[in-house]
Structures are given as structure tokens and as C-alpha cells.
C-alpha positions in Angstrom: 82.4 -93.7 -84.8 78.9 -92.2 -84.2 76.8 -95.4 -85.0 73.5 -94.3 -87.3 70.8 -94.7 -83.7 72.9 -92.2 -82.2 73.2 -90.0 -85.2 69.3 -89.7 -85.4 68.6 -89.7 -81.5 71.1 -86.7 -81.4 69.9 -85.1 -84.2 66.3 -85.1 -82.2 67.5 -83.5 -79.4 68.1 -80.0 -81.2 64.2 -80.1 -80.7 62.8 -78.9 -77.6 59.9 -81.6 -77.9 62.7 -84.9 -78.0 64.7 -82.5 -75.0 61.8 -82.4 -72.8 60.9 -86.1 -73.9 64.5 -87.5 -73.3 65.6 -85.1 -70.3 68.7 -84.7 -72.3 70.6 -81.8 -74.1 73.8 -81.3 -76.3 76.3 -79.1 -75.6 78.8 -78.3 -78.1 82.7 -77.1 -77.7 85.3 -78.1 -75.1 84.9 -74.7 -72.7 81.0 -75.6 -72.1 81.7 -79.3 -72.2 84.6 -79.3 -69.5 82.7 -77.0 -67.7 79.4 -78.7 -67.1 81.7 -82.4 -66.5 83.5 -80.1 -63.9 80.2 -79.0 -62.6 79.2 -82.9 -62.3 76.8 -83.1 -64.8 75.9 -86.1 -66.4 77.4 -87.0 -69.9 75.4 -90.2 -71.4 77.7 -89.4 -74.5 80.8 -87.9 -75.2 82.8 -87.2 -78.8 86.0 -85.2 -79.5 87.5 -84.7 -83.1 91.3 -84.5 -81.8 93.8 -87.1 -80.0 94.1 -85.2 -76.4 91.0 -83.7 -76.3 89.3 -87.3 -75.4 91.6 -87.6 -72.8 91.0 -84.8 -71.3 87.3 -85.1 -71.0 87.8 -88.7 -70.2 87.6 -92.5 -70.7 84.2 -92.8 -72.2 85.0 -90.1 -74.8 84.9 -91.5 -78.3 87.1 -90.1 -81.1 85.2 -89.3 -84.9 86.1 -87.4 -87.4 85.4 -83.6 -87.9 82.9 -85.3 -90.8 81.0 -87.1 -88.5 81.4 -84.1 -85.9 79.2 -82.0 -88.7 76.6 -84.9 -89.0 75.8 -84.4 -85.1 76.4 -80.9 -84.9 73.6 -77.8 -84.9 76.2 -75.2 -85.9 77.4 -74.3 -89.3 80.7 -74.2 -88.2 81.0 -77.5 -85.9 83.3 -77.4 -82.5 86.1 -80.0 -81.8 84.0 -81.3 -78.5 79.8 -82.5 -78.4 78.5 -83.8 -75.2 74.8 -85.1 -74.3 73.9 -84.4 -70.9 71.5 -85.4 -68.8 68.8 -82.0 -67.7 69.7 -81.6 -64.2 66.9 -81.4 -61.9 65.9 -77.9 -60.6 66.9 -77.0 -57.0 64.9 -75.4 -54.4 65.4 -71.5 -54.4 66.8 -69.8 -52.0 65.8 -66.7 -50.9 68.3 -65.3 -48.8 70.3 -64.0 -51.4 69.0 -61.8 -54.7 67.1 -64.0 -57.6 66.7 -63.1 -60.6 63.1 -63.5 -62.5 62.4 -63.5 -66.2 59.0 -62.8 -68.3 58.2 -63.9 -71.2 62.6 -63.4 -72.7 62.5 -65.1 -75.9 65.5 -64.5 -77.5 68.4 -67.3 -77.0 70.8 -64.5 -76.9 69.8 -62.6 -74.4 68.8 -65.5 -71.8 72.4 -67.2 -72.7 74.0 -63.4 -71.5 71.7 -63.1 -68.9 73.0 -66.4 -67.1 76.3 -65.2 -67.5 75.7 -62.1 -65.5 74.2 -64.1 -62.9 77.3 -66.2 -63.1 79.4 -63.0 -62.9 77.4 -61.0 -59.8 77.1 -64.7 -57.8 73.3 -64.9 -58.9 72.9 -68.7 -58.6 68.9 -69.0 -58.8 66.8 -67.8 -61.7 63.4 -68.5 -62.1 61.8 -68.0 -65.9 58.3 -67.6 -66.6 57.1 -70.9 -68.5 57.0 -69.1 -71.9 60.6 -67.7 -71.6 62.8 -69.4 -74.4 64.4 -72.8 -73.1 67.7 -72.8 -71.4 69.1 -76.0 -73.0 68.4 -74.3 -76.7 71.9 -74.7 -78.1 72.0 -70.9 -79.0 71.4 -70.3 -75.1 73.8 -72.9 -74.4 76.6 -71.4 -76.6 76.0 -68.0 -75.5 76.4 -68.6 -72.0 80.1 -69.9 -72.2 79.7 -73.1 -69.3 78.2 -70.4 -66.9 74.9 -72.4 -67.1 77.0 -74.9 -64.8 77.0 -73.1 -61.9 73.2 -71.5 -62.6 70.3 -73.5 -61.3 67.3 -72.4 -63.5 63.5 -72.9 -62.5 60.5 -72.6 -65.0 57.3 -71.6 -63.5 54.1 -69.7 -63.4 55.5 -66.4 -62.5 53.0 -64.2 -61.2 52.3 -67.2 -58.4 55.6 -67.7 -57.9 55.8 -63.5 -56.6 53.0 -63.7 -55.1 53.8 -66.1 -52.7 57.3 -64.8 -52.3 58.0 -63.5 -48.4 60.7 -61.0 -49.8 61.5 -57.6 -51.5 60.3 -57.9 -55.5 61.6 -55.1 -57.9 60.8 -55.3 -61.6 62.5 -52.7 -64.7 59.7 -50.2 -65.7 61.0 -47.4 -68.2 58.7 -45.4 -65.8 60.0 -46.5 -62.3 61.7 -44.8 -60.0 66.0 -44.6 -60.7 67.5 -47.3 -59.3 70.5 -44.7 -58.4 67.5 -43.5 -55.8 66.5 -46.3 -54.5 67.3 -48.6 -51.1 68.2 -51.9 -52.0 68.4 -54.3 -49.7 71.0 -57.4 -49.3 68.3 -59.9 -50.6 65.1 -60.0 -53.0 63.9 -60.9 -56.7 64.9 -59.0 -59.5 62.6 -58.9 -62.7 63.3 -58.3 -65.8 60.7 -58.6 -69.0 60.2 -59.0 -72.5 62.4 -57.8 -75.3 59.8 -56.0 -77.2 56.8 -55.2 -74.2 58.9 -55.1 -71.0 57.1 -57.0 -67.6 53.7 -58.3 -68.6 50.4 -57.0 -66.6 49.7 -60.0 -65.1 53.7 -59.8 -63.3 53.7 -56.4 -62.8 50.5 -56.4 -60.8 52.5 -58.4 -58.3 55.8 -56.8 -58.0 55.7 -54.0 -55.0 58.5 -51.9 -56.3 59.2 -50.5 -60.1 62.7 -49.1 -60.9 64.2 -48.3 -63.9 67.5 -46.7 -65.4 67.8 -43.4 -66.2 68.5 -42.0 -69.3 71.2 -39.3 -69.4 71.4 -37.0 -72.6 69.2 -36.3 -75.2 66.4 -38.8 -75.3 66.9 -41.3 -78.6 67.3 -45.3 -77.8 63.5 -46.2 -76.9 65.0 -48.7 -74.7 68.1 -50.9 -73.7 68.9 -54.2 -74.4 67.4 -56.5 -71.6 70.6 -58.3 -71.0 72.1 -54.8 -70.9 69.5 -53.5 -68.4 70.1 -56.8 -66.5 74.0 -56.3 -66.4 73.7 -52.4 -65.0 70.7 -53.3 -62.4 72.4 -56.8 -61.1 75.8 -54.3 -60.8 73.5 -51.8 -58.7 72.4 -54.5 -56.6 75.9 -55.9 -55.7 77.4 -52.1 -55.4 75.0 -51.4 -52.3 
């Protein structure tokens, strides 16, 4: 039974103010769930709507009723599984391998995708500019599937952060040069901007190399999705 303190403490943490006040999240269905208890994250609370289900996530699991489920819930259509976890702190980056960097992203979507491409390619560091949209937003959460397990995600003041980095930066202009031209090396920081204005000024000032993918056909999508653009460049980058 979800006792009435819990119901209103998790009900605060679908706001990014109680998240970052509480250093916990929620994370909702059994795929994410198992995935970030297989990871080793920290659960402080665990509930499951079905017999076998709490034993699969474990002891401390407590079993409510799909009513209760939709009282704790931020979806319309609640999952069978709701964990709070405990934000994990961020780990140093490493640079010996290709990072991915993102300005100013603010749909939930598209970050959630976007960590599950750097799931997919083996990207496990990606730094977001401090006004990039939250990585423990449920919709981010949902969208990336449990890949945010296995993810480590940095927030920080972007343009310093490339600045002071000692290796290859490439951002996505629509004016750059093709990526199919271009020498990649093995290692470096991949950039990817906003939905609506692509990299801001103030990071593309910094970034010593602009690609972008060509456009084959006649000329009629202004642009492509960023998670999109993300997917094809992070395949480039692991083809060469």
C-alpha cells in the first residue's frame, strides 16, 4: 500500500524543482526499472501491480493495486512497475573515446532518442549544455528504454567545457562541410544543437570543425530531425 507521505513526496518528484531538491527521480515500467537495478542504481522505493513482478525486482518491492499505481503515476496510461531512484552522480569524462555534446535540446523526445543512440554506437559520456531539457524528465526517461543506465550524463557550461577540451570538436551546420568528406578521427566531441536554431553562437565560436549532411534530391525538408541527424553522424563516426 502506498501510504499518503509517499503519495505526495512522489507526486513532487514529477517536478524538476523537488528532483533537484531530493536528488531522486521515478522511473516507470519494468524494462527501465530492471534495467537501471541491473545497472546498480539505487532504488529508495519500489512498487509492482502484479504477484511475480515484485519478485523479480526484489525483496523490498511492495505490491499495490493498479488504483494506487495511477495515484503515483505521471502517465495516462500507468505501467505495471514505478521505481524512485536515487540521481547518480556524474562521472568524469573521458576523452579517449568520441562524446557527444548537446546545446540548448529541449524536447524530451529527442534527448530520450539521443541517449539511445549513444547507447547503441557505445557513446557512454554526454555532456548537455545547462539549458538542455533534464535527463530524469519522465518523457526522457521513457523514451530512452533503460539505455540511460549505461549513459553517464554531465550538465555544464558548454562553450567552457570546448574550450578547454585538448581534442578534435565537430559540430552539425546545415552549411558545413559533408561529413561523407571528411577525416574523422578515432576520438573527439560531437555537437549537436537546437531543434529550431541549430548550435548557438556562443558554441559554435568554439568548435574548430563544422560538418553537416548532405541533402540528396530536390531541396524540400528545411532540416532533419536532431535525433535523426544524431543517429546518421554517430553511424559515420563508428563506420570510419
Amino acid at each position: 500500500m502506498v501510504v499518503k507521505s509517499q503519495l505526495k513526496y512522489i507526486k513532487s518528484l514529477q517536478q524538476k524543482k523537488y528532483r533537484m531538491q531530493y536528488k531522486r527521480f521515478v522511473a516507470e515500467g519494468f524494462k527501465t526499472v530492471e534495467e537501471l537495478l541491473r545497472a546498480g542504481w539505487k532504488a529508495e522505493l519500489l512498487f509492482a501491480t502484479e504477484t511475480g513482478l515484485d519478485k523479480e525486482l526484489g525483496s523490498n518491492t511492495q505490491l499495490i493495486s493498479p488504483k494506487q499505481m495511477s495515484q503515483i503515476s505521471s502517465f495516462k496510461t500507468p505501467s505495471k512497475v514505478l521505481g524512485v531512484f536515487e540521481v547518480p552522480e556524474a562521472g568524469e569524462v573521458d576523452f579517449t573515446d568520441w562524446i557527444v555534446a548537446l546545446d540548448k535540446v529541449r524536447d524530451p523526445g529527442n534527448l530520450g532518442t539521443i541517449i539511445r543512440l549513444c547507447d547503441w554506437f557505445g557513446i557512454t559520456h554526454l555532456v548537455c549544455s545547462t539549458d538542455t531539457v533534464e535527463a530524469f524528465n519522465p518523457k526522457v526517461l521513457q523514451a530512452t528504454m533503460g539505455s540511460i543506465a549505461r549513459v553517464d550524463i554531465t550538465y555544464t557550461d558548454l562553450p567552457s567545457f570546448l574550450k578547454d577540451a585538448d581534442v578534435p570538436v565537430f559540430g552539425a551546420f546545415m552549411d558545413g562541410k559533408s561529413v561523407y568528406d571528411t577525416e574523422l578521427p578515432s576520438f573527439g566531441i560531437l555537437v549537436m544543437g537546437n531543434e529550431a536554431n541549430g548550435i548557438s553562437k556562443e558554441v559554435s565560436d568554439v568548435i574548430r570543425n563544422k560538418i553537416s549532411i548532405p541533402q540528396y534530391g530536390k531541396p524540400s525538408a528545411e532540416s532533419l530531425n536532431v535525433a535523426t541527424a544524431t543517429a546518421i553522424l554517430l553511424n559515420e563516426l563508428r563506420r570510419s
